[in-house]
C-alpha positions in Angstrom: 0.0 0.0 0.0 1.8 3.3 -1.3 0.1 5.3 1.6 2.3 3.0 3.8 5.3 2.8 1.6 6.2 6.5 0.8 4.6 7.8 3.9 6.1 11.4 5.0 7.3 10.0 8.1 8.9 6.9 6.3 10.7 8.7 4.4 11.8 11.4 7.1 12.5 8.3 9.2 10.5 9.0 12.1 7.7 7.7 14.3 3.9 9.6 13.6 3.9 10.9 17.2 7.9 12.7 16.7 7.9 16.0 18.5 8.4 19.1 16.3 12.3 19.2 18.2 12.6 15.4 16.9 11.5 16.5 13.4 14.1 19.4 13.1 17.1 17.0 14.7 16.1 14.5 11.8 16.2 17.4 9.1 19.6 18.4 10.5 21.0 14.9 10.1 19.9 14.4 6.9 21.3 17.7 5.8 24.4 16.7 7.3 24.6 13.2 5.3 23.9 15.1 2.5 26.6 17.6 2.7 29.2 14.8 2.8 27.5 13.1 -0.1 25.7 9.6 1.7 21.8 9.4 1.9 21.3 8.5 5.3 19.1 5.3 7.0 16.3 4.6 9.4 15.8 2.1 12.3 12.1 2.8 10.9 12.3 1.3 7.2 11.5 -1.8 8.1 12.5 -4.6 5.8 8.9 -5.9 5.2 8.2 -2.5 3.4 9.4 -2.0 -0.1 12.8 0.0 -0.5 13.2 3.5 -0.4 15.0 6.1 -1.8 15.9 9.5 -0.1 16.5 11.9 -2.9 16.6 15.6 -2.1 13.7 16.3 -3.6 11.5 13.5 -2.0 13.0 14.7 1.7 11.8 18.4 0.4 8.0 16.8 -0.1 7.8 14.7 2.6 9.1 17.5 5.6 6.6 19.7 3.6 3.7 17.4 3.7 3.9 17.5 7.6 4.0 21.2 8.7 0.0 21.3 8.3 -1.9 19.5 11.3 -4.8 17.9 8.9 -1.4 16.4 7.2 0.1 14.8 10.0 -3.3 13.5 11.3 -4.1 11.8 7.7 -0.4 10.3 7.6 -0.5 9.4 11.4 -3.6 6.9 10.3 -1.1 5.1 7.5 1.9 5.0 9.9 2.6 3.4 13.2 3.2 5.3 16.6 5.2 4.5 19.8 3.3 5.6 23.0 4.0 3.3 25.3 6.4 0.2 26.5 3.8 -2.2 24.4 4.0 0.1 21.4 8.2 0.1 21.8 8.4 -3.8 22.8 6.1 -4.0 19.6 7.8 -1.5 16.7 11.4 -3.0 17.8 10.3 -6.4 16.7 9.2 -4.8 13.6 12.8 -3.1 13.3 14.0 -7.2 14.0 11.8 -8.3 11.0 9.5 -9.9 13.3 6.5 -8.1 12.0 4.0 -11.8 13.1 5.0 -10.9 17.0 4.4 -7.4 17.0 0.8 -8.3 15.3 0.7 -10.7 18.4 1.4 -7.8 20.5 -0.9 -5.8 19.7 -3.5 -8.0 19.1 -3.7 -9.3 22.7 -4.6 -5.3 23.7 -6.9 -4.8 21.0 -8.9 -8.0 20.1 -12.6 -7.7 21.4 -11.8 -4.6 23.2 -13.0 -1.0 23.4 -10.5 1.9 22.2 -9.3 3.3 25.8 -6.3 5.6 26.9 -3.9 2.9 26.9 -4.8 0.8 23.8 -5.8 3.8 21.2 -1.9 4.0 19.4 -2.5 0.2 19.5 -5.3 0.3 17.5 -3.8 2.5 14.8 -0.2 0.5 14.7 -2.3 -2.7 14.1 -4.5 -1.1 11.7 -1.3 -0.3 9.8 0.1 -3.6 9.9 -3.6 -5.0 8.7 -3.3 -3.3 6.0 0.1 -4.6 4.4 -0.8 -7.8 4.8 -2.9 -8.4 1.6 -5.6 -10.6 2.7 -9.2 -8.8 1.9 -10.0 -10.5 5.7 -7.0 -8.4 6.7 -7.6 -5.0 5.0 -11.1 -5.2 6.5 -10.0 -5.8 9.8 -8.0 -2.9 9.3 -10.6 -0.8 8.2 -12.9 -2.1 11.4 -10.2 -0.8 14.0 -8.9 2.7 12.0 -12.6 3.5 12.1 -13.4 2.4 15.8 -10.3 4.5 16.4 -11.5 7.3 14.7 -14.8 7.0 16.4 -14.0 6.8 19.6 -14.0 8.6 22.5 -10.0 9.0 22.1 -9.2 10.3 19.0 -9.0 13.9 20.1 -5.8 12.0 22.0 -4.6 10.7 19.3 -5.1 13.5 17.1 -2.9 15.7 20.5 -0.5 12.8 20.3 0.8 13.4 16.7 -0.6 17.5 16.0 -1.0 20.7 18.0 -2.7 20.2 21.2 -5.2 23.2 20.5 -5.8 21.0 16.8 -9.4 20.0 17.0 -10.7 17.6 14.4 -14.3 16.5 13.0 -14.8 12.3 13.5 -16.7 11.9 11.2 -15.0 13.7 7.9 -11.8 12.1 9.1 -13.7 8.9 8.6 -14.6 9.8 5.4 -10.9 10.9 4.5 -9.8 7.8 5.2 -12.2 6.0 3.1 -11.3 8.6 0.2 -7.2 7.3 0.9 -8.4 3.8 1.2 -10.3 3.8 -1.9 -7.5 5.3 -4.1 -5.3 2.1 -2.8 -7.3 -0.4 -3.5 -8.8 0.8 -6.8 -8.6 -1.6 -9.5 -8.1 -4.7 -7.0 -12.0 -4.8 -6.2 -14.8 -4.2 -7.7 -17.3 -2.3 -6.1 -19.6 -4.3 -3.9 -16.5 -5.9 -2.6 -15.4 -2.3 -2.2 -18.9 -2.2 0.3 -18.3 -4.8 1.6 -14.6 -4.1 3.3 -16.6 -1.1 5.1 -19.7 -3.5 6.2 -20.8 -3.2 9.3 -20.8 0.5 10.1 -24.6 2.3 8.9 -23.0 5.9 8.4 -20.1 4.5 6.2 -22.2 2.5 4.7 -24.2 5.4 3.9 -21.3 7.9 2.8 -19.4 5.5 0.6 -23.1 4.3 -1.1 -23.6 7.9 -2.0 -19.9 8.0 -3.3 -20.3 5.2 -5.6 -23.0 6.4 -7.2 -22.6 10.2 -7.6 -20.5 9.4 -11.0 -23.1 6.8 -12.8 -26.3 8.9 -11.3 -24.2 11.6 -12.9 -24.1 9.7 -16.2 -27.6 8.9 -16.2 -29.3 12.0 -15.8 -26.6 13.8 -18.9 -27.7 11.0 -20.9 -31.6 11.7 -19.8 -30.7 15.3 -21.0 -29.6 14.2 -24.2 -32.6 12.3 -24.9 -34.9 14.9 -24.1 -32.9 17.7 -26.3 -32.4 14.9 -29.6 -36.4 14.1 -29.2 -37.4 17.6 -29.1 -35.9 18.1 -32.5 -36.4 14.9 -33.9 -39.5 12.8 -33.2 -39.6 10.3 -35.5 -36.4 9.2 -34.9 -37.4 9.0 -31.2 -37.3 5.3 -31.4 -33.5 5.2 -31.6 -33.3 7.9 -28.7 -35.5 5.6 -26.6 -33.1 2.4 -27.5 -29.9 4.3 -26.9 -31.0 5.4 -23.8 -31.6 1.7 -22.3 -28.8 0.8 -23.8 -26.4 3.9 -22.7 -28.0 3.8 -18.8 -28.4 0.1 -18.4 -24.8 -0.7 -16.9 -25.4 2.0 -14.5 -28.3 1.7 -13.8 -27.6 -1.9 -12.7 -24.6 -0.7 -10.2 -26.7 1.2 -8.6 -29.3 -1.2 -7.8 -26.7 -3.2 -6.6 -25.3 -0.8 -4.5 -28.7 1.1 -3.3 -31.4 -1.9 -3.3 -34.8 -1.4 -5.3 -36.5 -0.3 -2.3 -33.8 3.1 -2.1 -35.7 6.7 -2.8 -32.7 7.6 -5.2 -32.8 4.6 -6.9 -36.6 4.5 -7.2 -36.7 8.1 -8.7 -33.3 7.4 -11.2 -35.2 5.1 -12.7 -38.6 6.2 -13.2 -36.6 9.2 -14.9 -35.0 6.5 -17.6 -38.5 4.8 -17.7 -40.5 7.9 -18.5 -38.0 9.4 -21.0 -38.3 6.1 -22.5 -42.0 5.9 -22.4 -42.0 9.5 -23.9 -39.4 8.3 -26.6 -42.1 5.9 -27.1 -45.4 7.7 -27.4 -43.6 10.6 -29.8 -42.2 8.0 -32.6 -46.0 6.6 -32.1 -47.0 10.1 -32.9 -44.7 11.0 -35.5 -44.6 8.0 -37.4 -49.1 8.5 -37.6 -48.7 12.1 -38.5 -46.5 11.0 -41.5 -48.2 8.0 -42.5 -45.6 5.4 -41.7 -46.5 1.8 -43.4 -43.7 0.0 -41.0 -44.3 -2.3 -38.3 -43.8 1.5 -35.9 -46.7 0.8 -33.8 -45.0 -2.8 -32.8 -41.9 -1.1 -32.4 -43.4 1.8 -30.2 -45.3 -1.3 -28.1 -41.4 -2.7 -27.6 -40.0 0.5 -26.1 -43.3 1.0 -24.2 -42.3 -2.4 -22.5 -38.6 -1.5 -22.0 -40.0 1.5 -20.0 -42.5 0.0 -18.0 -39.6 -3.1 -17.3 -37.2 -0.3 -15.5 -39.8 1.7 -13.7 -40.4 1.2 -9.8 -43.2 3.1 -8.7 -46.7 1.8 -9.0 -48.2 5.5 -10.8 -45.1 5.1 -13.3 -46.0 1.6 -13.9 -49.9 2.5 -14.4 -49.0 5.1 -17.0 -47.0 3.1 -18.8 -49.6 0.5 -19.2 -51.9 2.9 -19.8 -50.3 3.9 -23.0 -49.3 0.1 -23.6 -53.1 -0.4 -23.7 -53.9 2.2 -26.0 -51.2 1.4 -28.8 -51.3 -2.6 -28.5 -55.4 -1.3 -29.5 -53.7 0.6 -32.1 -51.7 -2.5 -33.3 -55.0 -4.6 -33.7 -57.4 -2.3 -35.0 -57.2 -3.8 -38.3 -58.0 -7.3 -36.8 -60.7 -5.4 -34.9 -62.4 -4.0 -37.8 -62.6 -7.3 -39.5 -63.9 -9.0 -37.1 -66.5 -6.6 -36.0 -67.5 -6.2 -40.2 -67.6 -10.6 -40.2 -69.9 -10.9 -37.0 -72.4 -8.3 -38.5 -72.7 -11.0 -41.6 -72.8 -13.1 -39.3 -75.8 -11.9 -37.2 -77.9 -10.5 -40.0 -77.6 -14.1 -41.0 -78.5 -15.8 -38.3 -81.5 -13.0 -37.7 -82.8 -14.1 -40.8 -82.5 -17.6 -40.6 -84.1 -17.1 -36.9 -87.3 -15.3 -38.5 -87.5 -18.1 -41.2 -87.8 -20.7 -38.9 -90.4 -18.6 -36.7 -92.2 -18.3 -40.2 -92.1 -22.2 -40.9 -92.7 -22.8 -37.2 -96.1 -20.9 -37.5 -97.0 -23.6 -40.5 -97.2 -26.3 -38.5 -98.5 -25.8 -35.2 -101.4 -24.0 -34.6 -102.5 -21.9 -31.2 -105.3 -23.4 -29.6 -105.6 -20.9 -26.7 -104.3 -23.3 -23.9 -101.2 -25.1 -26.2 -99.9 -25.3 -29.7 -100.6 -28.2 -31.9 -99.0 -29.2 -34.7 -100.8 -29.1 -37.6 -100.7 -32.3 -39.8 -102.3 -30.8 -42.6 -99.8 -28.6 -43.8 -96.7 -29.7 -45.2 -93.6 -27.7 -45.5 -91.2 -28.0 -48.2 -88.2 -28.5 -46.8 -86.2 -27.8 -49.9 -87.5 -24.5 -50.2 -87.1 -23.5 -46.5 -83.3 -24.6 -46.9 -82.8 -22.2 -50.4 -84.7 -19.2 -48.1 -82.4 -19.6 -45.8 -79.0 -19.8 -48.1 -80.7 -16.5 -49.8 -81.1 -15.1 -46.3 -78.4 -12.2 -47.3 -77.6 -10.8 -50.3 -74.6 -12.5 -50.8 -73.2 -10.5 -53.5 -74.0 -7.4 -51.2 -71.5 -8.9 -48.5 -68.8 -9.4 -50.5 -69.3 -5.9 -51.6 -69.0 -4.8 -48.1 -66.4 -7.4 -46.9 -64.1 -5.8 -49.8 -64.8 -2.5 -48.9 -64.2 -2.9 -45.4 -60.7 -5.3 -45.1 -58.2 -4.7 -47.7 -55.3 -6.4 -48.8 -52.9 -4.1 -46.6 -55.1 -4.8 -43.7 -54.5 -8.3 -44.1 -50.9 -8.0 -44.5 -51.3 -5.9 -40.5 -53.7 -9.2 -39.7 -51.5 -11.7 -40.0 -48.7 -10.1 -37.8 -51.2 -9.9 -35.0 -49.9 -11.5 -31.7 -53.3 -11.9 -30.4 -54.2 -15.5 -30.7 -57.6 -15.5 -29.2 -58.6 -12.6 -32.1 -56.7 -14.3 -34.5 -58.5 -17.4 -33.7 -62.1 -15.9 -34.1 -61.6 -14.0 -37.2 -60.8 -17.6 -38.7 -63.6 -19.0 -37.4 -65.7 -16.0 -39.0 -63.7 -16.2 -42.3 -64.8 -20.0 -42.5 -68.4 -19.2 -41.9 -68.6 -16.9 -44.4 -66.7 -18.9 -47.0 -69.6 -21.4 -46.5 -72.1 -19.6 -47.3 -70.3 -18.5 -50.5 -70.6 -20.0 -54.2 -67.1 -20.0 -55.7 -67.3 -17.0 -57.7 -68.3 -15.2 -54.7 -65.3 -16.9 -52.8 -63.0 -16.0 -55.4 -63.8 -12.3 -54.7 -62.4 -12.3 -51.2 -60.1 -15.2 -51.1 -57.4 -12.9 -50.1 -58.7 -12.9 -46.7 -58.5 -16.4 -46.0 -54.6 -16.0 -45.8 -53.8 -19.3 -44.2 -55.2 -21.7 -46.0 -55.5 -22.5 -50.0 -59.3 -21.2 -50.7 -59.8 -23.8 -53.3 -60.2 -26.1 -50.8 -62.9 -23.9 -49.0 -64.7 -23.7 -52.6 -64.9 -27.4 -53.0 -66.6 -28.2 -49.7 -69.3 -25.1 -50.3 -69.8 -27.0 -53.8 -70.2 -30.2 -52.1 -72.3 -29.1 -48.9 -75.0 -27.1 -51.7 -75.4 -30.7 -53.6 -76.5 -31.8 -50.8 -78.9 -29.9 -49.5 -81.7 -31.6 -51.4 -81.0 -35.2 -49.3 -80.3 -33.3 -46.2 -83.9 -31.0 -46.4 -85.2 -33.7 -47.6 -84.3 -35.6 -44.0 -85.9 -32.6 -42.2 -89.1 -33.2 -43.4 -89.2 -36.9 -43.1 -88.9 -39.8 -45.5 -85.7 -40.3 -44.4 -85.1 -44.1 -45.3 -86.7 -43.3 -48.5 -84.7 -40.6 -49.5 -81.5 -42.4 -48.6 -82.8 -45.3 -51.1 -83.8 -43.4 -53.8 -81.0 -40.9 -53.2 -83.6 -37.9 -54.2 -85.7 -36.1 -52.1 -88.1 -35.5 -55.2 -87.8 -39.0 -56.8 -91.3 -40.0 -58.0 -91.5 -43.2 -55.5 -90.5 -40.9 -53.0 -93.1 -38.1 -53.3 -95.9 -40.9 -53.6 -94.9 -42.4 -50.5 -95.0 -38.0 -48.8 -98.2 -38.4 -50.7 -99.6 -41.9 -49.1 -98.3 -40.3 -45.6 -100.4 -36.7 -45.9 -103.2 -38.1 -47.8 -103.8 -41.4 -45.0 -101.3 -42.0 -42.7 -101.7 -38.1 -40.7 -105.5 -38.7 -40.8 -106.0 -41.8 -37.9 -104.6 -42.2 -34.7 -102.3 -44.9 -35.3 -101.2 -43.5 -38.6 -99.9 -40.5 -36.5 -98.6 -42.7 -34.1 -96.3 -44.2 -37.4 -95.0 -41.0 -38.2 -93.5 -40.0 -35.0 -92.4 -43.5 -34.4 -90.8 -43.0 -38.2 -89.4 -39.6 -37.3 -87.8 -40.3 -34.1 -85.9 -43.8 -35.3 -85.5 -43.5 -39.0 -82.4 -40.9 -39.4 -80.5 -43.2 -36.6 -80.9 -46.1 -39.2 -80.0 -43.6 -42.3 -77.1 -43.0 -40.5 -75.6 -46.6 -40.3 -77.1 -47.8 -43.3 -76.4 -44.8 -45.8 -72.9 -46.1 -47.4 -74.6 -50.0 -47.8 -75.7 -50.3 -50.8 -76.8 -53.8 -51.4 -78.8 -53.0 -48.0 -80.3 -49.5 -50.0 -80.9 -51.9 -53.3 -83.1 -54.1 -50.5 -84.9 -51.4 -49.2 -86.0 -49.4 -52.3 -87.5 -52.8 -53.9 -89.7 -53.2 -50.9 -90.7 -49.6 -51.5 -91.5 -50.3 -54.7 -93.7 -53.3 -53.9 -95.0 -51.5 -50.8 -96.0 -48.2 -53.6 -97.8 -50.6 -55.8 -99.7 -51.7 -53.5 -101.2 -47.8 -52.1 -101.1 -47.1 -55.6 -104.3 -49.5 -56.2 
């Protein structure tokens, strides 16, 4: 430790508590030496210590650095004083090269005991010696008895000891001197929560050296805030970058002093609220800028990303809320598009099922009529099921929707769509896109294709063609004659409207014939479903029919 090595009183040759008569006799002999052309030695250079050389001009520095009192008080604390018999018994083993036994010396006065009248030059010399041995355990030890020194009750003796006796001397800046000193020797060997923690134990040195090692990157943090603000001002739609460089600029320091603070600090609370609403701000402007100009990018995702960036750095709760306040409104911004859509789809969508709704009221009214205490269905009338099911496939003016599905989601909406992070939206429009495509013929489909962008269309247009062939067989199966149907594989085959006719004309008029039919209507489609892809078993049926028809026929 240099403090130690090319101490004023090292080089002078001289004990920290020398009288001012003991100073000027060492001068003399040094002057003396000099004259004559030798450099003289010291019973005080102590071999454990790195050499020394006594040139004029480093004599000149060192006597100078020792006429003010604050001096000698600063070097005292780096240099080792003899008080008492312990201190001599102690420093002459030190002049022997014995530096364990005067550490074992002093130790036995010092170790778990209070600084007092008789132990406070111990204190110090062991301090000292601490503090050339290397060890971080060592140089913390060190630091724990210079301090309790320095604290105590009898430093203003020690400070007498080694300065004027009319010197007076504040406790706690000498503390924080001798942190300053410490600091400079040890820089570079630590980094800085190991730095902390050599000083642990001890609140208001805690306290100063926390606020030391942060002045410089709170320093840095609030230029580059600054910076920020000024570039932004002049340059919104660039804003972005600002906000990026920012993080990236303050992130480092940020971190320290976290580290060296604790999230729950005021300093450290407000530091980064300051980074998180620049950020935000950085945020909301490119948001701004890039709207007022039109932008086609992906800016709103990009503004979303800062947004985030702010709202992970801020600490307080109303910085938080802001932040997702704004995060709300532009991730609304970012799916607007998908919005739209999807509002414009379930619009089809209900105006369809309205109709359909109204038709089925309308067929419901056919057949059952109100008889004041119930409705009964009414056998004599006979819907036509076919006819219901192309009402209901005409309920919109298809050609009209496409119109309006064109005119409300364009291509570069689609394009916006499909970046969408918003599975359960994403998931619906599909849903809405498929029902649409349904009810589409394949011109129609061919029209809007473009907004079914994840999937080939074609194969949409085949299953519409195939579901509107068979409409016929499954109307058909709504209105009865289910088995029949599935035999003749025509709702209006001829053997099949003669057997509607034998049920409307006969069956629907007794008791039992009634009876039939809803025995028919309940059981039949089960069978139709098991038996539709037999076809010997369909070949069996529909010549019974025919056998059965002949026979109603005469």
């Amino acid at each position: 430790m240099q403090k130690i090595n090319n101490n004023p009183f090292r080089v002078i040759g001289i004990v920290a508590n020398s009288s001012a008569k003991e100073i000027q006799s060492r001068r003399g002999k040094i002057q003396a030496y000099a004259r004559v052309g030798r450099e003289s030695s010291s019973e005080y250079d102590f071999e454990f210590l790195e050499p020394i050389t006594r040139s004029e001009e480093v004599l000149n520095k060192a006597f100078s650095e020792i006429e003010q009192h604050k001096n000698i008080v600063d070097h005292s604390l780096f240099w080792f004083m003899n008080l008492n018999p312990i201190d001599e018994t102690a420093i002459q083993h030190l002049i022997n090269g014995n530096k364990e036994k005067a550490i074992e010396i002093w130790e036995k006065i010092t170790e778990g005991k209070e600084v007092s009248s008789r132990n406070f030059s111990a204190f110090n010399n062991i301090g000292t010696l601490y503090f050339l041995e290397g060890s971080e355990d060592k140089l913390k030890r060190g630091i724990e008895y210079k301090i309790k020194l320095i604290e105590s009750d009898h430093f203003q003796t020690f400070v007498h000891s080694v300065a004027d006796e009319m010197y007076t001397i504040d406790s706690e800046k000498q503390v924080q001197f001798l942190i300053d000193d410490l600091l400079k020797q040890i820089n570079g060997k630590y980094s800085t929560p190991e730095k902390i923690a050599l000083f642990d134990g001890n609140p208001s040195v805690k306290t100063y050296l926390f606020g030391k090692f942060t002045e410089e990157p709170l320093h840095r943090i609030e230029t580059q805030i600054e910076q920020s603000k000024k570039k932004r001002a002049n340059d919104k739609i660039n804003s972005y970058r600002f906000g990026s460089d920012l993080f990236a600029n303050t992130k480092v320091d940020l971190s320290q002093v976290k580290s060296i603070l604790g999230i729950s600090d005021l300093k450290y609370k407000m530091i980064s609220d300051k980074v998180a609403k620049e950020i935000l701000q950085c945020s909301i402007d490119y948001f701004n800028g890039c709207q007022d100009l039109g932008k086609e990018t992906d800016y709103i995702e990009e503004a979303v990303q800062l947004a985030k960036t702010a709202e992970a750095i801020a600490v307080n709760k109303l910085t938080k809320d802001r932040i997702k306040d704004n995060l709300a409104t532009m991730e609304g911004m970012k799916d607007q598009e998908l919005s739209q859509a999807i509002l414009v789809l379930k619009s089809i969508k209900a105006a369809y099922e309205k109709a359909c709704k109204q038709i089925d009221k309308q067929v419901d009214d056919l057949q059952y009529m109100d008889m004041g205490y119930a409705r009964v269905r009414n056998y004599d009338v006979s819907v036509n099921w076919n006819k219901v099911a192309k009402m209901k496939s005409e309920a919109l003016n298809w050609d009209k929707v496409v119109e309006v599905v064109s005119n409300s989601i364009s291509m570069k909406d689609i394009s916006t769509i499909q970046r969408s992070s918003d599975n359960s939206k994403i998931s619906e429009y599909k849903n809405l896109v498929d029902f649409l495509l349904s009810k589409l013929g394949p011109i129609q489909i061919n029209q809007v294709k473009y907004i079914c962008y994840w999937k080939d269309v074609r194969a949409a247009q085949a299953k519409s063609t195939v579901k509107k062939v068979g409409t016929t067989i499954s109307s058909a199966t709504d209105n009865g004659c289910y088995i029949a149907t599935m035999a003749y594989g025509d709702y209006d085959h001829p053997q099949v409207i003669e057997l509607r006719r034998f049920r409307d004309d006969f069956l629907i008029k007794t008791i039992i014939g009634r009876s039939f039919i809803n025995f028919y209507y309940r059981y039949s489609p089960i069978l139709v479903e098991k038996l539709k892809a037999k076809k010997n078993i369909n070949l069996i049926i529909r010549k019974g029919l025919d056998q059965f028809i002949k026979v109603i026929k005469r």
